[in-house]
C-alpha positions in Angstrom: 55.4 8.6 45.6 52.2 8.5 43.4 50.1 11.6 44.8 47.4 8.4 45.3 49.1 6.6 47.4 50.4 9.1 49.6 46.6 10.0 50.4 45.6 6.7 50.8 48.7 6.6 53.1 48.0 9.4 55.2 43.9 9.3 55.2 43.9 5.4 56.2 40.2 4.6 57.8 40.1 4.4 61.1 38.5 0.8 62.2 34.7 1.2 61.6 32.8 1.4 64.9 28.9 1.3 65.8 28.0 4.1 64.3 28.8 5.3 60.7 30.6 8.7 61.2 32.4 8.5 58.0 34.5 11.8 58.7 35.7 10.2 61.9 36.2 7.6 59.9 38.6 9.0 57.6 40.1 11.0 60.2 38.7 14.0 59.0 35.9 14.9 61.4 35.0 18.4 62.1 33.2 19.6 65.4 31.1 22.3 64.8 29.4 22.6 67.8 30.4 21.7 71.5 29.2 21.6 74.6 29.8 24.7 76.4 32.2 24.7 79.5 29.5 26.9 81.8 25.9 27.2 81.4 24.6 29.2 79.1 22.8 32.3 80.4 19.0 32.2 80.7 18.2 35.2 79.3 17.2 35.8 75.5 19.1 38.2 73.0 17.1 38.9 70.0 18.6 40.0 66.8 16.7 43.3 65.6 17.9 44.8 62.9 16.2 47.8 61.8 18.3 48.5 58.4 18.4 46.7 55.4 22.5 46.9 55.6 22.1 45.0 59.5 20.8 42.1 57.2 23.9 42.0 54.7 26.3 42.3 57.8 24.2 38.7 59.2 24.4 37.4 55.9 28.0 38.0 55.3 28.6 36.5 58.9 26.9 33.8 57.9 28.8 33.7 55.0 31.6 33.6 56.5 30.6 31.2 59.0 30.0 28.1 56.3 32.7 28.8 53.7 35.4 26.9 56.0 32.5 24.1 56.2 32.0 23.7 52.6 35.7 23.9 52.0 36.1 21.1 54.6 33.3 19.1 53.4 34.8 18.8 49.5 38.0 17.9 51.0 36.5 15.0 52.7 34.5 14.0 49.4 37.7 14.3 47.4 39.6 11.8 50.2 36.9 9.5 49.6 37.3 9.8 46.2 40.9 9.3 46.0 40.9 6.5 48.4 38.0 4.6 46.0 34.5 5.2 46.8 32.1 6.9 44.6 30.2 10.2 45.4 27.3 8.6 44.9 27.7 6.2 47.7 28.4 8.9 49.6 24.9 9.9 50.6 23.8 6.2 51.8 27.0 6.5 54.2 26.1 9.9 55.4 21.5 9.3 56.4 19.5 6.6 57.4 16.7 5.1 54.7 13.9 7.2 56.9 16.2 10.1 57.9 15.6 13.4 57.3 18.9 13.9 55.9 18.0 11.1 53.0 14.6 13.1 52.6 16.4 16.2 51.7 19.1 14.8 49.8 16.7 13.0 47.4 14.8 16.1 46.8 18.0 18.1 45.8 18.8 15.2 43.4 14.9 15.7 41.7 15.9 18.9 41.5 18.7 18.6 39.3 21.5 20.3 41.4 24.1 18.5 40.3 23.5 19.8 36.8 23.0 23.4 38.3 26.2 23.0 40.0 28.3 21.6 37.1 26.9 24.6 34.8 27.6 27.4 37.2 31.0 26.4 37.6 31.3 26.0 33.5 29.9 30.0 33.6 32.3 31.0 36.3 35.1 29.1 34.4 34.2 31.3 31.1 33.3 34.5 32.6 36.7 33.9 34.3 38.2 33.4 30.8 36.6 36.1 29.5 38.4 38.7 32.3 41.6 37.3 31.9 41.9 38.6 28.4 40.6 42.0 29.3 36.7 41.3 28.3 34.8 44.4 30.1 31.7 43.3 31.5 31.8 39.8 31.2 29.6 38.5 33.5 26.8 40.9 32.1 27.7 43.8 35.0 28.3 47.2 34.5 31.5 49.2 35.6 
């Protein structure tokens, strides 16, 4: 079975509703947040930290956190793909004309990020390159 088909197979759309949750759409819908099952305390913790290091542990949680997301996210956008819609569709599916989301979408776009994107992975592809045939310091680091 053409790897095509199988995905269109086995990522068939939902029927559309009211709303346009493309994710739930394609069956692919991730909840991130929830409502909690008791109420949540009333009391405020505040996050302190007093090193520099206490800001690289939140920033690797964080990290850590999103990775899963974006992972998720391209997996979706390669479905979508694969099943016949174009990435740049994908945005008007995804935000309303007067939506905030829209707003900062169109700004990345001015902002050339797909370019930014597509040349940091063609760096990351040579640097990669460049350690697989024993290249020392490829990536302009010191060992």
């Amino acid at each position: 079975m053409e790897l095509s088909a199988h995905l269109a197979s086995a990522f068939t759309p939902a029927p559309s509703s009211t709303h346009a949750n493309t994710a739930s759409q394609m069956r692919e819908s991730l909840t991130i947040t929830s409502t909690p099952t008791s109420p949540l305390p009333k009391t405020q913790l505040h996050f302190q930290p007093r090193f520099p290091h206490a800001w690289a542990k939140l920033y690797f949680f964080l990290l850590q956190l999103w990775i899963p997301v974006l992972f998720f996210t391209m997996r979706g956008i390669t479905c979508l793909v694969l099943l016949g819609e174009h990435p740049a569709l994908l945005m008007h599916k995804v935000s309303t004309p007067g939506g905030y989301t829209i707003g900062g979408l169109l700004v990345l776009e001015e902002g050339r990020v797909r370019g930014t994107v597509a040349r940091a992975v063609r760096e990351a592809t040579v640097v990669a390159g460049q350690l697989e045939k024993g290249v020392m310091g490829a990536n302009g680091t010191r060992l």
